[in-house]
DRENLUM-124884 format. One line per field, with one value per residue: residue number from 1; chain; x, y, z of N, C-alpha, C in turn. Coordinates in steps of 0.2 Angstrom, whole numbers. Last residue first. Example, Ala and Ser with C-alpha at 12.3 -4.5 7.8 and 13.67 -1.06 7.14 Angstrom:
<nodes>
n <- [2  1]
chain <- [A  A]
nu <- [64  66]
nv <- [-11  -28]
nw <- [35  39]
cau <- [68  62]
cav <- [-5  -22]
caw <- [36  39]
cu <- [64  66]
cv <- [0  -16]
cw <- [39  39]
</nodes>
This chain:
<nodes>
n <- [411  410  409  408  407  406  405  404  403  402  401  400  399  398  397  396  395  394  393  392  391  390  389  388  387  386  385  384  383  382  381  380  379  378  377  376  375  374  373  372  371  370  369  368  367  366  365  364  363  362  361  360  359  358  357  356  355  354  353  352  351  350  349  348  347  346  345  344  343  342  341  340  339  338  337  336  335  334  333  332  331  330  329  328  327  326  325  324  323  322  321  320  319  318  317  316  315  314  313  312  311  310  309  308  307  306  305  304  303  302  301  300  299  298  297  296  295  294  293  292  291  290  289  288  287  286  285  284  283  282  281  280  279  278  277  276  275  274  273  272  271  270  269  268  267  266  265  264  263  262  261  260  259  258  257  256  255  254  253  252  251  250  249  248  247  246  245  244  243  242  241  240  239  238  237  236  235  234  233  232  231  230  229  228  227  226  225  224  223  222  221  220  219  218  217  216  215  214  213  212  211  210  209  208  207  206  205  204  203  202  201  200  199  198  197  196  195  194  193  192  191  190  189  188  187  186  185  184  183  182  181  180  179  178  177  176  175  174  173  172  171  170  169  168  167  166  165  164  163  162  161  160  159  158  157  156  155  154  153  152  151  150  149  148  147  146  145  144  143  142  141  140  139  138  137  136  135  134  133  132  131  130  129  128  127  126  125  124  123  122  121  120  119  118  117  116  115  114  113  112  111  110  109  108  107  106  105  104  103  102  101  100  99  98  97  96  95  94  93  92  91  90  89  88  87  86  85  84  83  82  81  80  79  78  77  76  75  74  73  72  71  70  69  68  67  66  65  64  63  62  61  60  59  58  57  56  55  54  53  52  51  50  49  48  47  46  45  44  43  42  41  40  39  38  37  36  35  34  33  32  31  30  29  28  27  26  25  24  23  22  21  20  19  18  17  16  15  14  13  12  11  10  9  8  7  6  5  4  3  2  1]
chain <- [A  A  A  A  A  A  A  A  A  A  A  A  A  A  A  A  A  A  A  A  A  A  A  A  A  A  A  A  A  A  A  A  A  A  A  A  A  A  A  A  A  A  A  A  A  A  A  A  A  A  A  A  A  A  A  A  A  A  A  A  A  A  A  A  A  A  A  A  A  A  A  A  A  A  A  A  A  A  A  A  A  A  A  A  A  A  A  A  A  A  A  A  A  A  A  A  A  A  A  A  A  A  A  A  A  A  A  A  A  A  A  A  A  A  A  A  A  A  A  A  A  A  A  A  A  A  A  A  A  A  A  A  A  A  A  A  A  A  A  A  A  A  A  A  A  A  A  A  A  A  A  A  A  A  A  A  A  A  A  A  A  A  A  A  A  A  A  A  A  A  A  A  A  A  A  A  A  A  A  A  A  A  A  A  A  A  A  A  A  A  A  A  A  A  A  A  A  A  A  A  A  A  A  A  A  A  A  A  A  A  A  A  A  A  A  A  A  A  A  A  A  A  A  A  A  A  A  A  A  A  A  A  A  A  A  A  A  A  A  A  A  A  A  A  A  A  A  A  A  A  A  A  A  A  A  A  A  A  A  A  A  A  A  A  A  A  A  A  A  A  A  A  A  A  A  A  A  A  A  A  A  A  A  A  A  A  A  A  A  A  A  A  A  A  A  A  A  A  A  A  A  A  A  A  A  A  A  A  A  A  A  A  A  A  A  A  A  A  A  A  A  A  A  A  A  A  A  A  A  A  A  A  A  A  A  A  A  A  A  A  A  A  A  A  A  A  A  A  A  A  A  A  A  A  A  A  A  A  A  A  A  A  A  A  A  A  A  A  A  A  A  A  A  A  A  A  A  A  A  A  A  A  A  A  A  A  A  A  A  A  A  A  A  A  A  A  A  A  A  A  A  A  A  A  A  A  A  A  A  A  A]
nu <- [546  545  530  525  530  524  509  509  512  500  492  494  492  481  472  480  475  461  462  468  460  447  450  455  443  434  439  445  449  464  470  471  479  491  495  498  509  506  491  495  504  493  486  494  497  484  485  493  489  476  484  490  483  469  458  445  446  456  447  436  440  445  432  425  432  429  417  419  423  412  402  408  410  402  407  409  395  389  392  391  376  374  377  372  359  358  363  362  367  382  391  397  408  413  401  388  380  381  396  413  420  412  409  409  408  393  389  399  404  416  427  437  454  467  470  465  455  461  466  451  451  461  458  441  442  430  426  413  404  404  410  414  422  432  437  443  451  468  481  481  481  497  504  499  503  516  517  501  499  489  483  469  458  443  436  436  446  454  450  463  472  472  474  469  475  483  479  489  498  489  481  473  464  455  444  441  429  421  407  396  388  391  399  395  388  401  402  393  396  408  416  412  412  426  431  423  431  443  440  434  446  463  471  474  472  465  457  452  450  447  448  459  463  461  448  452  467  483  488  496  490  491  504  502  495  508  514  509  495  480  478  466  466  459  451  452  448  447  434  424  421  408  396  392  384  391  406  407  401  408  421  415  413  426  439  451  457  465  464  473  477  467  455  444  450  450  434  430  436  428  416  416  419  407  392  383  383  376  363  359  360  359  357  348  356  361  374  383  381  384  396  401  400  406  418  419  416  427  436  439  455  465  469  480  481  495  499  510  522  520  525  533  530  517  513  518  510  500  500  502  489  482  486  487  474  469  482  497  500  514  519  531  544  551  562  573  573  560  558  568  561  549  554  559  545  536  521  528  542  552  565  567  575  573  571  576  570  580  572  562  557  544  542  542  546  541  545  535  526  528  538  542  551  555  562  562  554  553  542  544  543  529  528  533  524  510  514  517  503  497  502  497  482  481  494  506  513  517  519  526  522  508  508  518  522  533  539  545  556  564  580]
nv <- [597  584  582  586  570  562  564  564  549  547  549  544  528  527  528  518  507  505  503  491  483  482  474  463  459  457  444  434  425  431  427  413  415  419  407  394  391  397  392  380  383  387  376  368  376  377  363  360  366  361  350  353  359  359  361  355  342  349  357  351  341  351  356  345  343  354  352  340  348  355  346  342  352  367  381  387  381  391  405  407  404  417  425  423  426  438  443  434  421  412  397  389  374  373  368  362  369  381  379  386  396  404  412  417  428  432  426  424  413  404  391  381  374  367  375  375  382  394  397  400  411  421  423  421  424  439  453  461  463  460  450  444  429  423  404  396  394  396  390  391  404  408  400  405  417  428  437  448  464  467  468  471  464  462  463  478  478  481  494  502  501  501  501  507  516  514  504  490  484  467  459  452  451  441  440  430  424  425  425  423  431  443  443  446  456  464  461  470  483  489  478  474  482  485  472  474  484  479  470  478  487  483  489  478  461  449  440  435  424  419  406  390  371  359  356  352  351  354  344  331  327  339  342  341  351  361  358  362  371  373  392  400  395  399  396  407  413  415  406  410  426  434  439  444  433  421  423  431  423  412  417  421  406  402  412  419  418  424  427  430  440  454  463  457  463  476  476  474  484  496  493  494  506  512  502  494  483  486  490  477  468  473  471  483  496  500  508  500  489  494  499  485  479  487  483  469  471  477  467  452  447  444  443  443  443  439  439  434  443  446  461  470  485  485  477  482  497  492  486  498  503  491  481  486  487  474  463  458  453  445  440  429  428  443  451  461  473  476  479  492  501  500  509  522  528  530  527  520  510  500  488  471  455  439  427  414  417  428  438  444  443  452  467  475  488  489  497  507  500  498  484  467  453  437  420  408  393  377  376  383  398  396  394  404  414  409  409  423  427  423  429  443  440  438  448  449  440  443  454  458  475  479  475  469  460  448  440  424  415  399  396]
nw <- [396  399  399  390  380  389  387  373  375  379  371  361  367  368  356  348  359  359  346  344  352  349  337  342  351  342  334  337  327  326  338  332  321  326  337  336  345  357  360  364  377  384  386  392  406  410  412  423  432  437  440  453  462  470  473  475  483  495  496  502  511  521  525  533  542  550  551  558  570  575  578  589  597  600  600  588  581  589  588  573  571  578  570  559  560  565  551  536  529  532  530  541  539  527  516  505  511  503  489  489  481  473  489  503  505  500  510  523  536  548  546  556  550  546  536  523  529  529  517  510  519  513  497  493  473  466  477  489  502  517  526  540  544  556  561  577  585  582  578  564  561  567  557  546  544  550  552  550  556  570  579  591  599  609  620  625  630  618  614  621  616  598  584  576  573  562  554  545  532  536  550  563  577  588  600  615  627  635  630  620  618  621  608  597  600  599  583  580  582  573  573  563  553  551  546  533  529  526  517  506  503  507  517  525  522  536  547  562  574  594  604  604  604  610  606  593  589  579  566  562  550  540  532  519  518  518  507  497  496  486  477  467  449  432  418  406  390  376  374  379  374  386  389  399  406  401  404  416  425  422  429  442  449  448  449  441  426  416  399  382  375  377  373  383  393  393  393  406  412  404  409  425  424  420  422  414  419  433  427  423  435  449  468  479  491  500  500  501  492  482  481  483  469  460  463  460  447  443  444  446  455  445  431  420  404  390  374  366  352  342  344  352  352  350  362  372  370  373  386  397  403  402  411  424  426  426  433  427  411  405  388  381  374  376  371  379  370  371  385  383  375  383  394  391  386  395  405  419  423  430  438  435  439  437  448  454  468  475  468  476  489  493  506  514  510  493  478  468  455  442  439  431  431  421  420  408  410  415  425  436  433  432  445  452  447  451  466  465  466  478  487  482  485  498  507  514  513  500  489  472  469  458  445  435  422  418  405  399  390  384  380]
cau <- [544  551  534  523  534  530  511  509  515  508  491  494  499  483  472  478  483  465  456  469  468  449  446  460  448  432  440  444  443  457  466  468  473  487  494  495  509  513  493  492  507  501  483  491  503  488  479  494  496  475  478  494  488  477  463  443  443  458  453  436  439  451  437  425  435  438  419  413  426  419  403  405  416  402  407  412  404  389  391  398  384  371  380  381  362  356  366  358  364  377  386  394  406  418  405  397  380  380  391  408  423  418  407  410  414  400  387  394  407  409  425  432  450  459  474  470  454  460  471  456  446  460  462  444  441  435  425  421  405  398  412  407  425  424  440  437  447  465  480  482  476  489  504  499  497  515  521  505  502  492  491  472  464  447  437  430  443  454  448  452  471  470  477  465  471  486  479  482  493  494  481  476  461  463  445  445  432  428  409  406  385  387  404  394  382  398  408  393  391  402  417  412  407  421  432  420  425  442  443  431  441  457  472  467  474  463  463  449  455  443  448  455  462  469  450  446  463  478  485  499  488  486  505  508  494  500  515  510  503  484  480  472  464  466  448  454  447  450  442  427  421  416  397  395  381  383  403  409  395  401  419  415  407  420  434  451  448  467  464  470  476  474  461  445  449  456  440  428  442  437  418  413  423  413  398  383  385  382  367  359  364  355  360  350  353  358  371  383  382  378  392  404  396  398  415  419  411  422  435  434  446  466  463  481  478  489  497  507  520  520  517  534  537  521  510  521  519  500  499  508  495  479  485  493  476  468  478  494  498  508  519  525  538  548  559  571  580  560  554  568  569  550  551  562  547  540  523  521  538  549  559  566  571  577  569  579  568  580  580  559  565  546  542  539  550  543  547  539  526  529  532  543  546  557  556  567  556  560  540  547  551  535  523  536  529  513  512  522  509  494  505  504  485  479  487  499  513  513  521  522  528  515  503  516  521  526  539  541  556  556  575]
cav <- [604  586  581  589  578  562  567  569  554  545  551  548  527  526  532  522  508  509  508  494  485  486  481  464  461  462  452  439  424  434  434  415  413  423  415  396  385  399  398  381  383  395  384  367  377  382  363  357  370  367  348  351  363  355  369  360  343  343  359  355  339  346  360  348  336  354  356  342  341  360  350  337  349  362  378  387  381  384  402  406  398  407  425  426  418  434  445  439  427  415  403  391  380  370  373  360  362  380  381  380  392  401  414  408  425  434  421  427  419  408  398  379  381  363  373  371  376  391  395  393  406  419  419  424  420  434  448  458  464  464  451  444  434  424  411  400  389  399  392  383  400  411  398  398  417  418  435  441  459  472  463  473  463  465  458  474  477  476  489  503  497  506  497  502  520  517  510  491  490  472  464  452  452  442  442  435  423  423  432  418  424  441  441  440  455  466  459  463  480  495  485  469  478  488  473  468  485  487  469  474  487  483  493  486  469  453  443  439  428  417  410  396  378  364  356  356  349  353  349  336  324  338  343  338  347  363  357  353  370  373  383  400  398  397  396  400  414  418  404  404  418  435  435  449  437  420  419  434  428  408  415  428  410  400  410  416  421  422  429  425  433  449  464  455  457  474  479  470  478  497  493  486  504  515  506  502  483  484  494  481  469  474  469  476  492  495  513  507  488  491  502  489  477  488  490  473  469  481  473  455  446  442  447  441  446  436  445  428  439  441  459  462  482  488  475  477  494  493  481  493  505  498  481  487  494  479  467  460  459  446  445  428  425  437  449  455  469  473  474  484  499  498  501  516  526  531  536  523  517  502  495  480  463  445  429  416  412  420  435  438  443  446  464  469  484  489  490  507  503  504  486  473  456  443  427  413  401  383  376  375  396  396  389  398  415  409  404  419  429  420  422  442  442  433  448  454  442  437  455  454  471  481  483  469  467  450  445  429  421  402  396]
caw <- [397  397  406  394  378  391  394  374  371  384  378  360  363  375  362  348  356  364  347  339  353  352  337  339  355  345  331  343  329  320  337  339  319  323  339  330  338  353  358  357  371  383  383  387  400  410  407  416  430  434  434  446  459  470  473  469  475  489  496  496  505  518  524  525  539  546  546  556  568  570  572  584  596  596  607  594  581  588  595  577  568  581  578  558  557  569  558  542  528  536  527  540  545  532  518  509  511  509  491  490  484  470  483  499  506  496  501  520  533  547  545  550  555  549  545  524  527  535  519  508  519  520  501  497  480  467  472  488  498  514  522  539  540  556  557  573  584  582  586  569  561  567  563  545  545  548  548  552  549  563  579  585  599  599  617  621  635  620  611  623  622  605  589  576  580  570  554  549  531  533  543  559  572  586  591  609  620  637  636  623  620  625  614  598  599  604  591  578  584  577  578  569  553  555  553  536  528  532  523  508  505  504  510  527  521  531  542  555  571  585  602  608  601  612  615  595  590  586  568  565  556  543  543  524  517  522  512  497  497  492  474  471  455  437  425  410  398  380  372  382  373  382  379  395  406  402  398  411  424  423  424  440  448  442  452  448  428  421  403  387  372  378  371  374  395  392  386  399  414  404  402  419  424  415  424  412  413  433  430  416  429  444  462  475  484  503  497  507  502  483  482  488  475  460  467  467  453  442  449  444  454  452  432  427  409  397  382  370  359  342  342  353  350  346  355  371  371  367  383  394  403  400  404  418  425  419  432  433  415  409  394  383  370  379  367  384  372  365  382  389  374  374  394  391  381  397  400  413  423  426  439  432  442  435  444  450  464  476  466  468  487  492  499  517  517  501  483  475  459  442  441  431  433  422  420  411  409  414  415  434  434  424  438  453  444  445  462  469  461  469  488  482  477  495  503  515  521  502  495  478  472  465  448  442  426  421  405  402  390  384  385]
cu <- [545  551  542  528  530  532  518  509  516  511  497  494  501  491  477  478  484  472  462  467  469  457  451  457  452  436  439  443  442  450  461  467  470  480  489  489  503  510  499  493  503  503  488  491  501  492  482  490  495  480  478  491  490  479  468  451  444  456  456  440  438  447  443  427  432  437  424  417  423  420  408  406  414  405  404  412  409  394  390  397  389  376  377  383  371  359  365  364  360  373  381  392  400  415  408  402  385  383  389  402  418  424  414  411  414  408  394  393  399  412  417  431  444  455  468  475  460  458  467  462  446  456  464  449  444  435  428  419  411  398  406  408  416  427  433  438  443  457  472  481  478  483  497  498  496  509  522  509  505  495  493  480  469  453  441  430  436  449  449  447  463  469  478  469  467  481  480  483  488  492  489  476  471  460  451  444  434  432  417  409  393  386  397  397  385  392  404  396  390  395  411  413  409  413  429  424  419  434  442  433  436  452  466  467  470  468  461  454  450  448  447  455  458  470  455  446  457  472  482  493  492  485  497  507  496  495  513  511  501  491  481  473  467  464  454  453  450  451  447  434  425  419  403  398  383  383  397  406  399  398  414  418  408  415  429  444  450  460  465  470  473  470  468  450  448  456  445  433  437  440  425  416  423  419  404  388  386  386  376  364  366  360  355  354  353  354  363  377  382  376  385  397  397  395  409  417  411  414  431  434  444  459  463  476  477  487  493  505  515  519  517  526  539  529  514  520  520  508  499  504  500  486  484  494  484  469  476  488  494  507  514  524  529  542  555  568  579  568  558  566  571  557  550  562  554  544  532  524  535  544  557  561  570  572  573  577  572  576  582  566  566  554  545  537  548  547  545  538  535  530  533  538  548  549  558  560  559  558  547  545  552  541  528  532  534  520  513  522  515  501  501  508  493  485  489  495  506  512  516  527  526  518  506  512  516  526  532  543  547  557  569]
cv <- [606  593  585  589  583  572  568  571  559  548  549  549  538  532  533  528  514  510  509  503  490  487  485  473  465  463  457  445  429  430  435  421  413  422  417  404  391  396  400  388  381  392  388  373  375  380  372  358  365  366  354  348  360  358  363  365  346  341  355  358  345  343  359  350  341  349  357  345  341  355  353  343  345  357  369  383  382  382  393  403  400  404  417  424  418  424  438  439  434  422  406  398  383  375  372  362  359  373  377  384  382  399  411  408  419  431  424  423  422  415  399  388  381  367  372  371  373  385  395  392  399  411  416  420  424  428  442  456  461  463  455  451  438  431  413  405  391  394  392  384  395  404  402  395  411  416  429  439  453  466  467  469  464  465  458  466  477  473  484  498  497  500  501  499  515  517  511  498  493  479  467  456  457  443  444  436  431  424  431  426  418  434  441  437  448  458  458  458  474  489  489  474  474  487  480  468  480  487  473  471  483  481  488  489  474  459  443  442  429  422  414  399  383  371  361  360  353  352  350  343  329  334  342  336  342  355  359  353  364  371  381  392  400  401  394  400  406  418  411  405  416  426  436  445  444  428  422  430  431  416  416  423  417  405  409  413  417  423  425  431  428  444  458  458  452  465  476  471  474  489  492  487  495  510  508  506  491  485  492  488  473  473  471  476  486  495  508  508  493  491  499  495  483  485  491  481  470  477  477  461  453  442  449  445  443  441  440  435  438  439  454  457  473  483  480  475  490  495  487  488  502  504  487  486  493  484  472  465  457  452  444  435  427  434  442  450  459  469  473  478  491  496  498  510  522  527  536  528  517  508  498  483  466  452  436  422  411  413  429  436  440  447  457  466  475  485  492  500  503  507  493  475  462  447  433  418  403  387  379  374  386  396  389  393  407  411  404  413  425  422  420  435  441  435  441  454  447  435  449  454  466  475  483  475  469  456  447  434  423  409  401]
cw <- [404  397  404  399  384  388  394  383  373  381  379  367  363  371  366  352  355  362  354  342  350  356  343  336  349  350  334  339  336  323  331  337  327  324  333  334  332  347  353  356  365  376  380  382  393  403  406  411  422  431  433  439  452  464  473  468  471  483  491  491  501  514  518  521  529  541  543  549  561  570  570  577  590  595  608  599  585  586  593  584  572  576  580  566  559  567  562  547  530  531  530  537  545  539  522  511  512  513  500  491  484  474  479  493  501  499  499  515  530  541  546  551  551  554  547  531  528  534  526  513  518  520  507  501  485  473  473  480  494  506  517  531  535  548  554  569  577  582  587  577  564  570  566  554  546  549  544  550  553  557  574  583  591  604  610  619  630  625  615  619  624  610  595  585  581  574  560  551  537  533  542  551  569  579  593  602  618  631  634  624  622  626  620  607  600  605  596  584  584  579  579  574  560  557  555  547  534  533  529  516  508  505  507  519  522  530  537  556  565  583  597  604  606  609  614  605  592  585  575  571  562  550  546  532  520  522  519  505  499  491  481  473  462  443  428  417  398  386  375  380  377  381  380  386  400  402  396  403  418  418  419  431  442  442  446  451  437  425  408  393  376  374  371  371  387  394  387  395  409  405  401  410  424  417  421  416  410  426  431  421  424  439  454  470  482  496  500  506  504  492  482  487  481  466  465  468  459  446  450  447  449  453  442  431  414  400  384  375  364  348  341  350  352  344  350  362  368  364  375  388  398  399  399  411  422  419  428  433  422  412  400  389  375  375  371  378  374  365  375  386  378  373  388  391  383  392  399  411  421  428  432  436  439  436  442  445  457  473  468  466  481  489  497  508  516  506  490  478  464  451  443  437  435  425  422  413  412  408  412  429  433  427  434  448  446  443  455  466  461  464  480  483  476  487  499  513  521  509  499  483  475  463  454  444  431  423  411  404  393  388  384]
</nodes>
């Protein structure tokens, strides 16, 4: 049996973030490709963590700086590794390339990080965008680096492709466009869904732990909310999160119309209640999971460019791209109160869903890739020579540094 190996920058947790139902997807991919799989991660399991055991998956806790993960990985010998994002690549990938340098490194990007925080500081600080500034960030360089180091990467959105192609020259052949995906079984219950009359109310969900989400619900608290409940007096925010901060959930909000919940356990039921998902999103990367899973419960959204962003453009949006405040509050008060149009949007919602996220055209083009890779590995890295550089350069580095924290720590 075929052998994966994933290492997890946490514990998926798919009650609290788009990222954690994406890892569940890949890991349930190679459990039906029958791999044996295996998942590490340096972090602490939580309360509200997935039970990867009932998929058949095999558990380790692992460490950084810690010469028993060599002894693990080289026991396990998985044809293929995943890294969860470029802070595990940086950490573990000169490991794996020591003690299993045959083996298949994928980069599990989830979104582009180094955009995200270029955009975040773009949004406090009210700058334009600028390329040559973007490309001159320390941490543009770091998730480029570990992005020509693997053998493939995981790119979750066309847009942040498009801009790795065109804009940083990283070839095609290391990249694959895998996204988040709908459920068959979401899909399933569309004649099912209520209706525009039997729905109330609007919800914004969102993990507090990240920024864009904390971001976008204080965007609605210091004034947005206000600006939009003059025009639907009667109307609630039901506002959902993992991670929510204790003083979010003050009874003194509510008499605003906010209504703190904290984590939904069943985001599914949520949205099917809800008429309207508003998500005014300053800044972000990648897709935004929320967005997909209200399409898929026939909830049309108001969102931003950056919401939409490698989902749909204006035109065929399930609701409405808003680019100003005043565009943000007339779409929701339409919508809202519109029967023609949210009908409208749902019907949207369920073709974009259908065109651009069914699952088993990406999964077949996925295992394509894994297995030209197994049949002729080598000659794949020697046309990456600026990835086979820089392995060598951070291995190097990375390999001394750990070194020298492990013998510090033994002291």
């Amino acid at each position: 049996m075929r052998k994966i190996f994933i290492i997890g920058y946490v514990w998926p947790e798919p009650t609290a973030s788009a990222a954690g139902i994406r890892m569940l997807q890949l890991i349930r991919f190679f459990r039906e490709q029958d791999f044996e799989v295996h998942f590490g991660s340096p972090a602490q399991q939580g309360e509200h963590g997935f039970d990867l055991k009932r998929m058949g998956v095999h558990c380790h806790d692992i460490r950084v700086n810690d010469d028993d993960f060599d002894v693990l990985i080289a026991g396990i010998d998985p044809e293929v590794v995943m890294f969860d994002r470029y802070m595990m690549e940086e950490q573990f990938s000169w490991r794996v390339a020591e003690n299993c340098p045959l083996a298949i490194r994928i980069l599990n990007t989830e979104d582009l990080h180094f955009l995200r925080a270029y955009r975040k500081t773009l949004a406090k600080q009210h700058k334009d965008f600028d390329l040559n500034t973007l490309k001159d960030q320390s941490l543009t360089k770091r998730e480029i680096a570990a992005i020509y180091r693997s053998d493939m990467s995981l790119i979750i959105s066309e847009h942040e492709k498009q801009l790795l192609e065109d804009d940083f020259e990283v070839p095609a052949s290391i990249l694959v466009y895998h996204p988040l995906f709908i459920e068959d079984s979401l899909k399933d219950r569309r004649s099912k869904l209520l209706s525009f009359e039997d729905r109330k109310d609007m919800v914004i969900v969102g993990n507090f732990l990240h920024a864009p989400n904390a971001d976008a619900v204080e965007v609605l608290r210091s004034g947005l909310w206000a600006r939009i409940r003059e025009r639907l007096p009667e109307v609630t925010l039901h506002v959902y999160g993992a991670y929510m901060p204790d003083h979010l959930k003050s009874n003194a909000l509510k008499k605003q119309g906010m209504i703190f919940h904290g984590r939904a356990e069943d985001v599914d039921t949520v949205m099917r209640k809800a008429r309207l998902l508003i998500a005014p999103l300053r800044f972000g990367a990648g897709l935004k999971g929320k967005l997909i899973r209200a399409m898929e419960n026939g909830l049309p959204s108001v969102t931003t460019p950056t919401g939409a962003e490698g989902i749909a453009g204006k035109a065929d949006w399930p609701g409405e791209i808003a680019r100003s405040e005043l565009e943000f509050i007339e779409a929701v008060a339409t919508l809202y109160q519109t029967a023609s149009a949210w009908n409208q949007a749902v019907h949207k919602g369920f073709d974009i869903i259908d065109r651009k996220f069914d699952r088993k055209g990406f999964e077949i083009k996925l295992m394509g890739r894994i297995n030209a890779l197994a049949l002729d590995l080598l000659s794949h890295r020697a046309q990456n020579f600026t990835g086979m550089m820089l392995l060598d350069q951070r291995c190097m580095a990375s390999r001394y540094l750990s070194k020298y924290i492990m013998a510090k720590n033994k002291n």
